[in-house]
C-alpha positions as CSV (number, residue, x, y, z in Angstrom):
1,X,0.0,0.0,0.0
2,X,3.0,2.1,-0.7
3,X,1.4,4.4,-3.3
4,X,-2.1,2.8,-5.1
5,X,-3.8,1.7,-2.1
6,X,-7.4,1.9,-3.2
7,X,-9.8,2.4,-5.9
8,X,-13.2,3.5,-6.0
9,X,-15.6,3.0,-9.5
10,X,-14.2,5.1,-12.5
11,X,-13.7,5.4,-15.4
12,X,-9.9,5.3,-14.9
13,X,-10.1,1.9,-12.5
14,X,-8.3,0.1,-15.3
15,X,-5.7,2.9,-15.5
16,X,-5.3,2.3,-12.1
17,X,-4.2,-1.3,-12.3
18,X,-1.6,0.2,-14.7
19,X,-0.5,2.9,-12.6
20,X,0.3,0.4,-10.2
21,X,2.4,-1.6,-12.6
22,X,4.1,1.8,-13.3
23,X,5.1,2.0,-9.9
24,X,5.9,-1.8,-9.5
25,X,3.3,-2.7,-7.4
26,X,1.6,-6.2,-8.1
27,X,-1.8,-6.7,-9.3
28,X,-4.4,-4.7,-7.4
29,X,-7.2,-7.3,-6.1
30,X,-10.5,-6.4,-6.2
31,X,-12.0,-6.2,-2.5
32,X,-13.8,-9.4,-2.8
33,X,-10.8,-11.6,-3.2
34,X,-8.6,-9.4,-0.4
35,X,-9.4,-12.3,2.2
36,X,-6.2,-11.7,4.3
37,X,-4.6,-8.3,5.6
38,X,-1.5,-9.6,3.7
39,X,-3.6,-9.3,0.1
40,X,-4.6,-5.5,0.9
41,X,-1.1,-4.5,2.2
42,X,-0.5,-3.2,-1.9
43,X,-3.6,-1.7,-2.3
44,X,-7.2,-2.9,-3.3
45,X,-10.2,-2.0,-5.8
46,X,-13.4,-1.6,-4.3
47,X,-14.7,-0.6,-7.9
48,X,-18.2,-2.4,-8.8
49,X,-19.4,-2.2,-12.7
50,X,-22.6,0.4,-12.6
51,X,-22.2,2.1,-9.4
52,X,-22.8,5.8,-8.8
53,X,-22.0,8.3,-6.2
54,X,-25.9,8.3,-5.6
55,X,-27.0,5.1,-4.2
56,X,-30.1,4.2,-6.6
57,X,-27.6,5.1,-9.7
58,X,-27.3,1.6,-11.5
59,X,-30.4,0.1,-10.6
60,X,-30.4,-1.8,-13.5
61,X,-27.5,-4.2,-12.6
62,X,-28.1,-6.3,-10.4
63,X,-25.4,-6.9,-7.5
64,X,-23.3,-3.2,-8.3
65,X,-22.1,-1.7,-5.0
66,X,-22.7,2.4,-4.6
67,X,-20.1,4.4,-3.7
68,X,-21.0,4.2,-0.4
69,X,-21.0,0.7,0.2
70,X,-17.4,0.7,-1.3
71,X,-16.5,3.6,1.5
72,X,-17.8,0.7,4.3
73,X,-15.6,-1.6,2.5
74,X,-12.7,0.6,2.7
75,X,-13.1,1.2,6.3
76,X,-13.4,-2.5,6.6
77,X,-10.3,-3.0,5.7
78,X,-8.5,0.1,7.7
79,X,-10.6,-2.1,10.9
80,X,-8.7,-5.2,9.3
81,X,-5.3,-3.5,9.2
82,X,-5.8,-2.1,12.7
83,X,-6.5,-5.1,14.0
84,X,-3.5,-7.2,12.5
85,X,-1.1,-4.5,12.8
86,X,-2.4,-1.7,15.4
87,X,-4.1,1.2,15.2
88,X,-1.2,3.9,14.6
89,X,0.4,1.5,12.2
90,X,-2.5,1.6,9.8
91,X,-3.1,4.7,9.9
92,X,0.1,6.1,9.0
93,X,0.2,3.1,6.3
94,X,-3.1,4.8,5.1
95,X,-2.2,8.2,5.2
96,X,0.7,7.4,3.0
97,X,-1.6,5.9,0.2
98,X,-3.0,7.5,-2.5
99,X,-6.5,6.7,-3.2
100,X,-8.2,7.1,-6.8
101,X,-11.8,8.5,-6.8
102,X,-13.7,8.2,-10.0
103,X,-17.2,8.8,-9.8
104,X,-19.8,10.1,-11.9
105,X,-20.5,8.6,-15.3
106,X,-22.8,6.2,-14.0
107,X,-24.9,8.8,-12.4
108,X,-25.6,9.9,-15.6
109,X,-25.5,7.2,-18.1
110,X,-27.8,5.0,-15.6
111,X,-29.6,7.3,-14.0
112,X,-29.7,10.6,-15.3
113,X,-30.2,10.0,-19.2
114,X,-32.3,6.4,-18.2
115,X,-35.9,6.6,-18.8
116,X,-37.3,4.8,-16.1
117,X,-35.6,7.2,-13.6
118,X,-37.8,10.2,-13.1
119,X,-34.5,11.9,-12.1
120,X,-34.4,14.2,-15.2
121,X,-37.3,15.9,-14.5
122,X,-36.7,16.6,-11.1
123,X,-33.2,18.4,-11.9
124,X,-31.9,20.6,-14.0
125,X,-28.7,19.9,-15.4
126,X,-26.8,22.2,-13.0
127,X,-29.1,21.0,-9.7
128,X,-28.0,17.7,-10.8
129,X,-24.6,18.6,-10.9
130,X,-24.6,20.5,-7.5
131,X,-26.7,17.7,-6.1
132,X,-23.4,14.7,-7.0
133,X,-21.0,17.4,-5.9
134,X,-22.5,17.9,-2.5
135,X,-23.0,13.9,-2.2
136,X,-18.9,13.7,-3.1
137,X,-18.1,16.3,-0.9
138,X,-19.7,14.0,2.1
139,X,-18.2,10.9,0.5
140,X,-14.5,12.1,0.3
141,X,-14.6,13.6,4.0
142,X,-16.6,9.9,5.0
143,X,-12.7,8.6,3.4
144,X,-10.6,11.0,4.6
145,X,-12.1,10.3,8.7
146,X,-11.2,6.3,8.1
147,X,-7.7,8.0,7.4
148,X,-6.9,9.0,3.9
149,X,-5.1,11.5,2.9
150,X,-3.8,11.1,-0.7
151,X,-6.5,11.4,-3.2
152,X,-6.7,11.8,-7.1
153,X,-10.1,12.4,-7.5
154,X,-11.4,12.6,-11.6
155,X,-13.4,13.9,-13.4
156,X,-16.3,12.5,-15.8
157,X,-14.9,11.5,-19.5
158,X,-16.6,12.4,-23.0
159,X,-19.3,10.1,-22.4
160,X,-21.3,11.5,-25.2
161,X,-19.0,9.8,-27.4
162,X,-19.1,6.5,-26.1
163,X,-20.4,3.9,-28.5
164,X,-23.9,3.3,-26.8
165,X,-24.3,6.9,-26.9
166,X,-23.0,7.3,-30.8
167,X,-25.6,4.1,-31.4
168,X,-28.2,6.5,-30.8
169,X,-27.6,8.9,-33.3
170,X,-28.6,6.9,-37.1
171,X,-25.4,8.8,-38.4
172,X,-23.1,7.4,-35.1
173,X,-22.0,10.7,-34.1
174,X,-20.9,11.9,-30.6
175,X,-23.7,13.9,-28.6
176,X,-22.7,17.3,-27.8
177,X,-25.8,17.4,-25.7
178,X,-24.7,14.6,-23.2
179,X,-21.3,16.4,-23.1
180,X,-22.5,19.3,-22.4
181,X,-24.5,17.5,-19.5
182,X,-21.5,16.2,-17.5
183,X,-19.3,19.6,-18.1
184,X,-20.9,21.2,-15.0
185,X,-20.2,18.0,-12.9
186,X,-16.9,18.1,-13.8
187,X,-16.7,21.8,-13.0
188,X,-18.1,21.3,-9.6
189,X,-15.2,18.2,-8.7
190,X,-12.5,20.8,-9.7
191,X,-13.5,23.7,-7.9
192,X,-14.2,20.9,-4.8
193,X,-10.8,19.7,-5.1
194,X,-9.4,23.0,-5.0
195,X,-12.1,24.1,-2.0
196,X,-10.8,20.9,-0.2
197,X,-7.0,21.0,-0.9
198,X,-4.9,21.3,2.1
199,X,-8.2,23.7,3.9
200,X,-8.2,22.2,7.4
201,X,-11.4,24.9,7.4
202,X,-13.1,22.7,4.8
203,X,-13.3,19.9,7.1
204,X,-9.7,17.6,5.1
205,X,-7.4,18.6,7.5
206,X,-4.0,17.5,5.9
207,X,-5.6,16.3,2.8
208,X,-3.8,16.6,-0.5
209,X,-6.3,15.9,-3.4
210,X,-5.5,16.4,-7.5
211,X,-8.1,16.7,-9.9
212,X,-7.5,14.2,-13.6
213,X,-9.4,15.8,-16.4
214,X,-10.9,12.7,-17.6
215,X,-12.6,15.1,-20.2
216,X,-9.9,16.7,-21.7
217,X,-8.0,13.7,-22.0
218,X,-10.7,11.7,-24.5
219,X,-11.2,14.8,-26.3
220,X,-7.7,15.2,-27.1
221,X,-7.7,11.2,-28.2
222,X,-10.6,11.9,-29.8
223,X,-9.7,14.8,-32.0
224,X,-6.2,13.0,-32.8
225,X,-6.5,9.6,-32.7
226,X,-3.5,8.8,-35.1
227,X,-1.0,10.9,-33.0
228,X,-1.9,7.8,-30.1
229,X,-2.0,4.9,-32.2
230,X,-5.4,4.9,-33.1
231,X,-7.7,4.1,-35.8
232,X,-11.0,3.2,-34.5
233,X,-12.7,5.6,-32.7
234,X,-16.7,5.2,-33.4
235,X,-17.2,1.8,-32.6
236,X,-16.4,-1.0,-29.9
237,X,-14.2,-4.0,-30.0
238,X,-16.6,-5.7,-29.1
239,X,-20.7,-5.3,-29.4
240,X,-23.5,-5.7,-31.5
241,X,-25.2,-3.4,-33.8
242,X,-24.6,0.6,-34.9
243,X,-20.8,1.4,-33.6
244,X,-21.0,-2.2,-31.7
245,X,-22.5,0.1,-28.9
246,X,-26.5,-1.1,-29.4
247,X,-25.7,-4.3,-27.2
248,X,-22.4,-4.5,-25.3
249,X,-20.1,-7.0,-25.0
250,X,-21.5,-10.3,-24.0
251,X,-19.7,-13.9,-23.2
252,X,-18.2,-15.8,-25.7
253,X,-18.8,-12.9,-28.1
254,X,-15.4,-12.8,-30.3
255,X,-13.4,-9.5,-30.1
256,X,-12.4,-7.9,-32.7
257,X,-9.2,-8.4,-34.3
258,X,-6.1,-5.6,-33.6
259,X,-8.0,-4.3,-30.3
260,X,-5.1,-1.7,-29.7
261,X,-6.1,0.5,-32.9
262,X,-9.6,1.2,-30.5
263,X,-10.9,3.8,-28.4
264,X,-13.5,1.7,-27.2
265,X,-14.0,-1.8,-26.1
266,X,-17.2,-2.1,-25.8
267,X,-20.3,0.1,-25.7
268,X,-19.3,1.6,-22.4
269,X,-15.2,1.0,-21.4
270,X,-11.9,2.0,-23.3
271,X,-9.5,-0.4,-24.5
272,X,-6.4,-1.1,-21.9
273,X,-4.5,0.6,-25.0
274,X,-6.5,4.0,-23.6
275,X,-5.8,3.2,-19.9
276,X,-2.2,2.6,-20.4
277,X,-2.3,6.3,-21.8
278,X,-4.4,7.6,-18.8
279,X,-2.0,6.0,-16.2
280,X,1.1,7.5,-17.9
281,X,-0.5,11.0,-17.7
282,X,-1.7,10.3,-14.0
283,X,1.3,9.7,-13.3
284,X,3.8,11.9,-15.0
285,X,1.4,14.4,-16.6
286,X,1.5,18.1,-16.5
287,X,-1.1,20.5,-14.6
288,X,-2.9,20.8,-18.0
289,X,-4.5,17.0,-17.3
290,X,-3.5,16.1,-14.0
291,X,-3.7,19.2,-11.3
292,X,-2.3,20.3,-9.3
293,X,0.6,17.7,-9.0
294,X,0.1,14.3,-10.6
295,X,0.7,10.8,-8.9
296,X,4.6,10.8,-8.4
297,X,4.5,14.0,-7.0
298,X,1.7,13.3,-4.9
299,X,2.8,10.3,-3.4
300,X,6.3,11.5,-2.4
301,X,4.5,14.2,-0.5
């Protein structure tokens, strides 16, 4: 648990796995298979496919954990270290962690923009946003009293150019509308990370938190694809129908062939090409993704 020592549901939880390689950490186990305080010494993933910061986001799925649940599963495991090793030793091991927050998509893509949630017409797009910032803002202090300090918190990605989103248009093309959507959201997590930063005030005492601009990253693959090795940018690897993004992936389904010319690997997820490009920039990137220091720098603080 010297650097990566947990991550919550993002859209960078795969990057995370690489950023852990970067740093020469061994595979990050998800939470469910961390059945000895051995296994969660070098960090864990609480991540659960579907989950939101808001607790009914993801209804759909069946089994996801919310945010929240992950928080208790985290705190779980500071109880589990505190137990095997005392209390002062896990909390300085968890202070010394960095822990990934990614959170958001899914309170859009299966809740906000799904039509059996009536969640639309109670908020505006703005309310909405202020409403997921105010429910992180809890959330992140709820992480910081079990101990954590370290945070890279990130922002929402270009989901209106996902393929399930493109399959929705007859001519495949990205929705400037749902973009527009998550812009305020991501807005609200960068002015929380700087309200939050270092503000004993704020209620982090001793916190250090960075902001990843999940948006700006996709948007600059997206506009460019060629200058990162790609070729394939309106479809998924692997799905059926308009841009492979009508139906997602499903078992057994072949893949298709040359997977690390795509964006996308299915109607929702990038390819590991994408999250071996997010890690690199999470971890050595400039204030222009990765604000205001990036993971290196972070952890050796």
């Amino acid at each position: 648990m010297h650097a990566t020592a947990a991550c919550m549901e993002a859209v960078v939880i795969d990057a995370v796995v690489f950023v852990a390689e970067l740093l020469g950490l061994p595979l990050v186990p998800p939470y469910s298979e961390a059945s000895s305080v051995q296994h969660v010494l070098q960090g864990v993933n609480y991540a659960s496919a579907a989950a939101g910061i808001l607790d009914d986001s993801g209804g759909n799925f069946v089994g996801r954990i919310p945010f929240n649940q992950q928080i208790q599963n985290f705190e779980t495991t500071v109880a589990r270290i505190a137990g095997a090793a005392g209390a002062a030793a896990a909390a300085d091991l968890v202070a010394r962690s960095v822990l990934f927050v990614g959170m958001g998509s899914n309170d859009y893509l299966n809740n906000y923009l799904m039509p059996n949630y009536d969640t639309r017409r109670r908020y505006g797009p703005q309310q909405f946003a202020d409403l997921l910032a105010r429910q992180l803002a809890a959330q992140l202090a709820r992480l910081h009293g079990a101990g954590g300090r370290r945070f890279v918190v990130a922002g929402v990605g270009s989901v209106g150019c996902i393929p399930s989103v493109r399959a929705q248009s007859l001519a495949g093309r990205c929705s400037r509308a749902v973009d527009d959507l998550v812009l305020p959201f991501n807005a609200n997590v960068r002015a929380l990370v700087d309200r939050l930063n270092g503000n004993a005030a704020a209620g982090l005492p001793g916190a250090s938190l960075t902001y990843l601009d999940n948006f700006a990253v996709f948007r600059a693959i997206l506009a460019d694809p060629a200058a990162f090795g790609f070729a394939v940018v309106d479809r998924g690897c692997c799905g059926i129908g308009r841009n492979a993004g009508q139906v997602t992936c499903q078992p057994f389904m072949p893949p298709c062939d040359h997977r690390e010319h795509y964006v996308f690997w299915d109607a929702y997820h990038p390819t590991a090409a994408v999250n071996v490009i997010v890690a690199r920039l999470v971890l050595h990137g400039g204030a222009d993704v990765v604000s205001p220091v990036n993971v290196r720098e972070l952890a050796g603080m």
